[in-house]
N, CA, C and O atoms as a printed pandas DataFrame, in Angstrom:
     atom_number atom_name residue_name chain_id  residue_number  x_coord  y_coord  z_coord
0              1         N          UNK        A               1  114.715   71.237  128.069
1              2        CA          UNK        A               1  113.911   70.132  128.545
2              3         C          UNK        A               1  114.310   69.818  129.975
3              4         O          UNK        A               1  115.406   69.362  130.301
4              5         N          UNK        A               2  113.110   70.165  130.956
5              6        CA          UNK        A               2  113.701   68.906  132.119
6              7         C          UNK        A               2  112.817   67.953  132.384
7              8         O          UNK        A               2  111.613   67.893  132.133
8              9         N          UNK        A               3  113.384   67.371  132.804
9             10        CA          UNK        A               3  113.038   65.908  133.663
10            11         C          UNK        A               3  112.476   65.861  135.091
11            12         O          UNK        A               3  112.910   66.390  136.114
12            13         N          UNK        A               4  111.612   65.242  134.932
13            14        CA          UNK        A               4  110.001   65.549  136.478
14            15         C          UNK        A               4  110.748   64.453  136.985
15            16         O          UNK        A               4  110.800   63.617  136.083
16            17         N          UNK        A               5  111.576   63.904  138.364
17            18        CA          UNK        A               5  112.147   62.428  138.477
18            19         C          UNK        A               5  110.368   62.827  139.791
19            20         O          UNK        A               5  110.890   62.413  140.826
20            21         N          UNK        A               6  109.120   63.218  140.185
21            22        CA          UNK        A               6  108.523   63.152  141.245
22            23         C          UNK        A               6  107.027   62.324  140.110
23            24         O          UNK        A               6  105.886   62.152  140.537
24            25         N          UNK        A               7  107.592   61.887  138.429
25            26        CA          UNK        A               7  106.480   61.876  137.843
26            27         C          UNK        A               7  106.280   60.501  137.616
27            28         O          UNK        A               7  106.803   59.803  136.748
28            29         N          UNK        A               8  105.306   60.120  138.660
29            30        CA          UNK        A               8  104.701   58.137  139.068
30            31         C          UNK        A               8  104.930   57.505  137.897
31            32         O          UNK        A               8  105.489   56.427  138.103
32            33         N          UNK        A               9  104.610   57.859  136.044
33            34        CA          UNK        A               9  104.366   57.472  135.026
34            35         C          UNK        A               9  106.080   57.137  134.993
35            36         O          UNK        A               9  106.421   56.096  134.432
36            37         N          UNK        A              10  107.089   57.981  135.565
37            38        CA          UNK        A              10  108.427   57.212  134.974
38            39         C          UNK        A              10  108.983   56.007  136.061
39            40         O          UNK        A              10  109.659   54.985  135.942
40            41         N          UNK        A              11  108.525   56.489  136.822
41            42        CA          UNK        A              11  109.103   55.913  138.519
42            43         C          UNK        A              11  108.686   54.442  138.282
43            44         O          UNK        A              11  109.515   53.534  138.214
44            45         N          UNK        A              12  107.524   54.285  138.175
45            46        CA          UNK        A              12  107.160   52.562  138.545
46            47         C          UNK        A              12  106.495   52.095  136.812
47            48         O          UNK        A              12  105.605   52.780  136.308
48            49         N          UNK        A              13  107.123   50.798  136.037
49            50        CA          UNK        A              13  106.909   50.569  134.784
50            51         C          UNK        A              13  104.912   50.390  135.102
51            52         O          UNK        A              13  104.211   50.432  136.113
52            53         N          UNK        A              14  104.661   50.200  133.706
53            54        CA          UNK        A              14  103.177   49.925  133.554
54            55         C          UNK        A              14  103.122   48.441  133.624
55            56         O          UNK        A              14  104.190   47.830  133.586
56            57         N          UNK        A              15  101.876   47.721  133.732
57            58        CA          UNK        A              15  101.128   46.995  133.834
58            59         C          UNK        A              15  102.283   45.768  132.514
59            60         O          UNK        A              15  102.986   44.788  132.760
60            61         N          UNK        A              16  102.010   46.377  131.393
61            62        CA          UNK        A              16  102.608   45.883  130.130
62            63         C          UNK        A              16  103.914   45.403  130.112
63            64         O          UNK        A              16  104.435   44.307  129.903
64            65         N          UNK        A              17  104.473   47.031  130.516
65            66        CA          UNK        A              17  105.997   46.421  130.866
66            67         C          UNK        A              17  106.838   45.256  131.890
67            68         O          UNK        A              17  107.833   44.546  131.740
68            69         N          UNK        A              18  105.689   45.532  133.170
69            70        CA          UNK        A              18  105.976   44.564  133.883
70            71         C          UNK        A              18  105.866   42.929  133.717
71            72         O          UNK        A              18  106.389   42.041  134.390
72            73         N          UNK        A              19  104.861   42.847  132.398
73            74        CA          UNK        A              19  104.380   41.421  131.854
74            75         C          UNK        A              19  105.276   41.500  130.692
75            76         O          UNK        A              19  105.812   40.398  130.571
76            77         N          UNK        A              20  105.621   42.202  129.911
77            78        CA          UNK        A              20  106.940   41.792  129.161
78            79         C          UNK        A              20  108.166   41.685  129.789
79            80         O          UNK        A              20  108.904   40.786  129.386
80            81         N          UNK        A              21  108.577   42.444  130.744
81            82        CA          UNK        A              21  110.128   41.543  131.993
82            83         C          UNK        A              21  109.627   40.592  132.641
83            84         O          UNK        A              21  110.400   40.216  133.522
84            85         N          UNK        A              22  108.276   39.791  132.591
85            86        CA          UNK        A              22  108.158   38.657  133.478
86            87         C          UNK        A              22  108.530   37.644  132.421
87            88         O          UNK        A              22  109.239   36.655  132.610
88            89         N          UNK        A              23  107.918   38.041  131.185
89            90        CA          UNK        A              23  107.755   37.261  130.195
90            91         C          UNK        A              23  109.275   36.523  129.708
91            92         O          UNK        A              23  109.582   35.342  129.543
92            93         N          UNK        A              24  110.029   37.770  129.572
93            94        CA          UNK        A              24  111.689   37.515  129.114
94            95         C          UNK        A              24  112.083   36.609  130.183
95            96         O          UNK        A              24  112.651   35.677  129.613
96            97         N          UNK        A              25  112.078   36.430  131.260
97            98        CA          UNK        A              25  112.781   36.613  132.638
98            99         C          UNK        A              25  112.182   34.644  132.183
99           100         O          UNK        A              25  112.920   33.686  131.952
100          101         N          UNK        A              26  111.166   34.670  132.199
101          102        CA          UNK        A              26  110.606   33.029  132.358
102          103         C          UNK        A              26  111.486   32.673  131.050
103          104         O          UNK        A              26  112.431   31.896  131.189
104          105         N          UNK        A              27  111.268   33.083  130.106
105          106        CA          UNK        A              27  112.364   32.397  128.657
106          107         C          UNK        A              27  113.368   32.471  129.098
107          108         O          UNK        A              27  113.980   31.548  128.562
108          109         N          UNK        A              28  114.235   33.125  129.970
109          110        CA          UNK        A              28  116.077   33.381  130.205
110          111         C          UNK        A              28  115.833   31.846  131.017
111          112         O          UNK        A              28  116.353   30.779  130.690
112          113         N          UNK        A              29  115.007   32.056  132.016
113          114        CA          UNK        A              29  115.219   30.760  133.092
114          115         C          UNK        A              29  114.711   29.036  132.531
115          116         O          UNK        A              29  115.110   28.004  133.072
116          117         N          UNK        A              30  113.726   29.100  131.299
117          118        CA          UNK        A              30  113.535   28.052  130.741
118          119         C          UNK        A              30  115.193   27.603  129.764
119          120         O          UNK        A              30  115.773   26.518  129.767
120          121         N          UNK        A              31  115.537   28.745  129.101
121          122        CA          UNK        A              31  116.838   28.327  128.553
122          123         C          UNK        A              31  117.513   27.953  129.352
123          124         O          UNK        A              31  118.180   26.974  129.016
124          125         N          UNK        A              32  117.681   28.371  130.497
125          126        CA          UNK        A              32  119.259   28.254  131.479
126          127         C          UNK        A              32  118.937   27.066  131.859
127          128         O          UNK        A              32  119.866   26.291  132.087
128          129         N          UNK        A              33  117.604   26.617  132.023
129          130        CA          UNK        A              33  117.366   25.438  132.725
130          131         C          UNK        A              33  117.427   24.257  131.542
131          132         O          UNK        A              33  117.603   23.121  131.981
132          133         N          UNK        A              34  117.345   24.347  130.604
133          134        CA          UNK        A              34  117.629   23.337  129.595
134          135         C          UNK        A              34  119.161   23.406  129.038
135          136         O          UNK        A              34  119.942   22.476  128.836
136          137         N          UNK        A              35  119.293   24.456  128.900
137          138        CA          UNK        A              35  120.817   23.957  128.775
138          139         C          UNK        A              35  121.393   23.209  130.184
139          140         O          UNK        A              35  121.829   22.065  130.053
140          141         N          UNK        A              36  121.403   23.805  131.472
141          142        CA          UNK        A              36  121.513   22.738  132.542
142          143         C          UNK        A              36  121.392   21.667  132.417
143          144         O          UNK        A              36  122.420   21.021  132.621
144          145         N          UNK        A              37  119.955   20.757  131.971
145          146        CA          UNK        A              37  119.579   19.524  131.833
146          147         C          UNK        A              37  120.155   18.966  130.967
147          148         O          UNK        A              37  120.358   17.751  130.980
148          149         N          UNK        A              38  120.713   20.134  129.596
149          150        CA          UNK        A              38  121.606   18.999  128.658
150          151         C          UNK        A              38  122.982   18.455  129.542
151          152         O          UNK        A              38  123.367   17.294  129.680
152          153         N          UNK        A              39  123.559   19.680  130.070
153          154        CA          UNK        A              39  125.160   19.439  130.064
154          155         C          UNK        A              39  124.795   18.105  131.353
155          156         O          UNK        A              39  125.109   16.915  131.387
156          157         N          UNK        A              40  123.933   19.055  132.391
157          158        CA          UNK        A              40  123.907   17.388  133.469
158          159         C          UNK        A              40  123.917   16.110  132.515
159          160         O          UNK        A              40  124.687   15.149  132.519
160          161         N          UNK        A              41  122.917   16.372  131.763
161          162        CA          UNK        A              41  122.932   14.856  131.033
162          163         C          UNK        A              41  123.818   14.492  130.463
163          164         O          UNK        A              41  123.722   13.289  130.219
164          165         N          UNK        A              42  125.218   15.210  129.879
165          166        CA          UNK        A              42  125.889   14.909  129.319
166          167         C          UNK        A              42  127.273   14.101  130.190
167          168         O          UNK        A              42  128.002   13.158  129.883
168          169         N          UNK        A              43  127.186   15.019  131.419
169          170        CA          UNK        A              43  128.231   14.210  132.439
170          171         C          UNK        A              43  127.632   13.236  132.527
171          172         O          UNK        A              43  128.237   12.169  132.429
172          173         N          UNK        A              44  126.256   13.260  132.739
173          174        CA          UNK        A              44  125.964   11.550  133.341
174          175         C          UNK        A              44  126.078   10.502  132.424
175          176         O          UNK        A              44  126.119    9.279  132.557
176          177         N          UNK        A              45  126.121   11.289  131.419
177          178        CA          UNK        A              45  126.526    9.997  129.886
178          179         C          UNK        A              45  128.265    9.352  130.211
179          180         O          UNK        A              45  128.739    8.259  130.522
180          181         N          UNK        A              46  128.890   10.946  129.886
181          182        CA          UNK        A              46  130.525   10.177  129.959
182          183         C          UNK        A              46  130.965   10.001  131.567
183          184         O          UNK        A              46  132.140   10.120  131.917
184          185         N          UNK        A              47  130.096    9.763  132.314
185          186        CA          UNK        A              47  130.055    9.309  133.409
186          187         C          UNK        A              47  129.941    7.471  133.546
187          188         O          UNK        A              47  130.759    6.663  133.986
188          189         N          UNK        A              48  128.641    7.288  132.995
189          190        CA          UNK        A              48  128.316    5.737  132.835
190          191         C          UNK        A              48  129.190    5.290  131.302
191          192         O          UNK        A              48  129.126    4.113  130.946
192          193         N          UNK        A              49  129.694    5.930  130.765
193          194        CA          UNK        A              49  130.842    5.586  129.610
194          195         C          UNK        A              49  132.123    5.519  130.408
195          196         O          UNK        A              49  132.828    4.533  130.197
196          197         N          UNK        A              50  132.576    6.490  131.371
197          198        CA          UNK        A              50  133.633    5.765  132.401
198          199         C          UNK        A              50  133.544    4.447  133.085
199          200         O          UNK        A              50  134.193    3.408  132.960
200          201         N          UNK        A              51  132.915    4.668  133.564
201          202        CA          UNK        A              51  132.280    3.016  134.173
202          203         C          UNK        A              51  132.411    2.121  133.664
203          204         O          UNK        A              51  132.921    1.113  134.154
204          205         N          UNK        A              52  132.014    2.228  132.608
205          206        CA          UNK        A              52  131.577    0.852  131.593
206          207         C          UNK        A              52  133.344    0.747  131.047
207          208         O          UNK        A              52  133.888   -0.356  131.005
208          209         N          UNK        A              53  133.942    1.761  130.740
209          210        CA          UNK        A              53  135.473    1.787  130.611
210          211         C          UNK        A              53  136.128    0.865  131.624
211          212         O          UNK        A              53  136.549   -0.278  131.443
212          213         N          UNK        A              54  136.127    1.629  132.771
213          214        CA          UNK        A              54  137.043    0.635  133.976
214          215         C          UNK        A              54  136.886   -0.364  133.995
215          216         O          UNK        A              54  137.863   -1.109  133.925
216          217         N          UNK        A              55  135.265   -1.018  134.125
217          218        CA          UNK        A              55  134.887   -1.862  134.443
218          219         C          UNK        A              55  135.666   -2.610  133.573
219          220         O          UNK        A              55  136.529   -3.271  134.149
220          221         N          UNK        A              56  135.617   -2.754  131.872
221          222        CA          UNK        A              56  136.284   -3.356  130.712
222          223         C          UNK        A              56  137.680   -3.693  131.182
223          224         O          UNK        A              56  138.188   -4.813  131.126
224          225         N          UNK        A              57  138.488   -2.107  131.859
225          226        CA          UNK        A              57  139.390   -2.729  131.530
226          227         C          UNK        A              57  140.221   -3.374  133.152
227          228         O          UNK        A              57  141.438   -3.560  133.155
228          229         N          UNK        A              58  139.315   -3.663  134.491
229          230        CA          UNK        A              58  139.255   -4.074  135.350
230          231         C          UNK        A              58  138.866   -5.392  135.251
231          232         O          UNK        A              58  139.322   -6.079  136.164
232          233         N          UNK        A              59  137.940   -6.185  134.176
233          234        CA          UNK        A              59  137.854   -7.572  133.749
234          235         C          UNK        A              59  139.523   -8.032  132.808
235          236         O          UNK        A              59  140.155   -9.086  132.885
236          237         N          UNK        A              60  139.773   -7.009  132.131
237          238        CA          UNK        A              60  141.143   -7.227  131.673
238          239         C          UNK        A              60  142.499   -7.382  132.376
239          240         O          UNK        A              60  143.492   -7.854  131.822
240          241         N          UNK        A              61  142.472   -7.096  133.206
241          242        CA          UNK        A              61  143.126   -7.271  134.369
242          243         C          UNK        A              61  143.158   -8.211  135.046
243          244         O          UNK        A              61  144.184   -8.887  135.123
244          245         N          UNK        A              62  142.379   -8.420  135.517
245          246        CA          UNK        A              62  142.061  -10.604  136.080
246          247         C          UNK        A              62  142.090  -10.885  135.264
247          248         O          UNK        A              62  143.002  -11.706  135.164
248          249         N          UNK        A              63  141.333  -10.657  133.899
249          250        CA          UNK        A              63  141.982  -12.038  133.594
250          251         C          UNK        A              63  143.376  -12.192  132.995
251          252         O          UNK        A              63  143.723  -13.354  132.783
252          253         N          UNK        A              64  144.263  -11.190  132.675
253          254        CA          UNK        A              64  145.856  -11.421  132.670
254          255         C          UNK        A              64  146.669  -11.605  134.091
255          256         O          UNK        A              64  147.887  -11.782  134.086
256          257         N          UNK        A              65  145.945  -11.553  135.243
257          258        CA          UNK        A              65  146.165  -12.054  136.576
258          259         C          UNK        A              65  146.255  -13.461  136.469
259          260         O          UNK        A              65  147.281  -14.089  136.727
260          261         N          UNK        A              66  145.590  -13.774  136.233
261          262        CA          UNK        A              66  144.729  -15.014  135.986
262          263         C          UNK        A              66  145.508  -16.073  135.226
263          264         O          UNK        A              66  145.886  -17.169  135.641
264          265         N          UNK        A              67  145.714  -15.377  133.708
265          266        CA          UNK        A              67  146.345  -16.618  132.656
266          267         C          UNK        A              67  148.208  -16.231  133.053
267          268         O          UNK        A              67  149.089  -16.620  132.286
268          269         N          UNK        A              68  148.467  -15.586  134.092
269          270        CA          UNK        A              68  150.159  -15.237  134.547
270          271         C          UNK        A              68  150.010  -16.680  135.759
271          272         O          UNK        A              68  151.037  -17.281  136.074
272          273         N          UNK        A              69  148.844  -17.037  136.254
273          274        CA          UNK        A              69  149.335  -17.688  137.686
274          275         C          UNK        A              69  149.161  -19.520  137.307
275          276         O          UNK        A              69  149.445  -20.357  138.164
């Protein structure tokens, strides 16, 4: 057996193939992009859960400033 590498039919995919690697390619980038949007969302959660932490324990603080003076 040999192999024609001058034969157009192997060289450049068909019509089909090229719409099934577009096809995959948009699902890889819809996943990547939703998992993105979870994890962002997830910092921005224990992000405003820090906050809301300090803040707690930055009111705790004056006021044991506070009931010392």
């Amino acid at each position: 057996m040999s192999s024609n590498t001058n034969d157009p039919s192997t060289a450049m995919p068909s019509d089909e193939a090229r719409a099934d690697l577009t096809a995959q390619l948009d699902d890889l980038l819809n996943t990547v992009s939703n998992k993105f949007a979870g994890v962002s969302s997830e910092i921005f959660a224990k992000m405003d859960e820090m906050a809301r932490r300090l803040d707690n324990l930055e009111s705790a603080l004056k006021s044991i400033e506070e009931s010392a003076k």
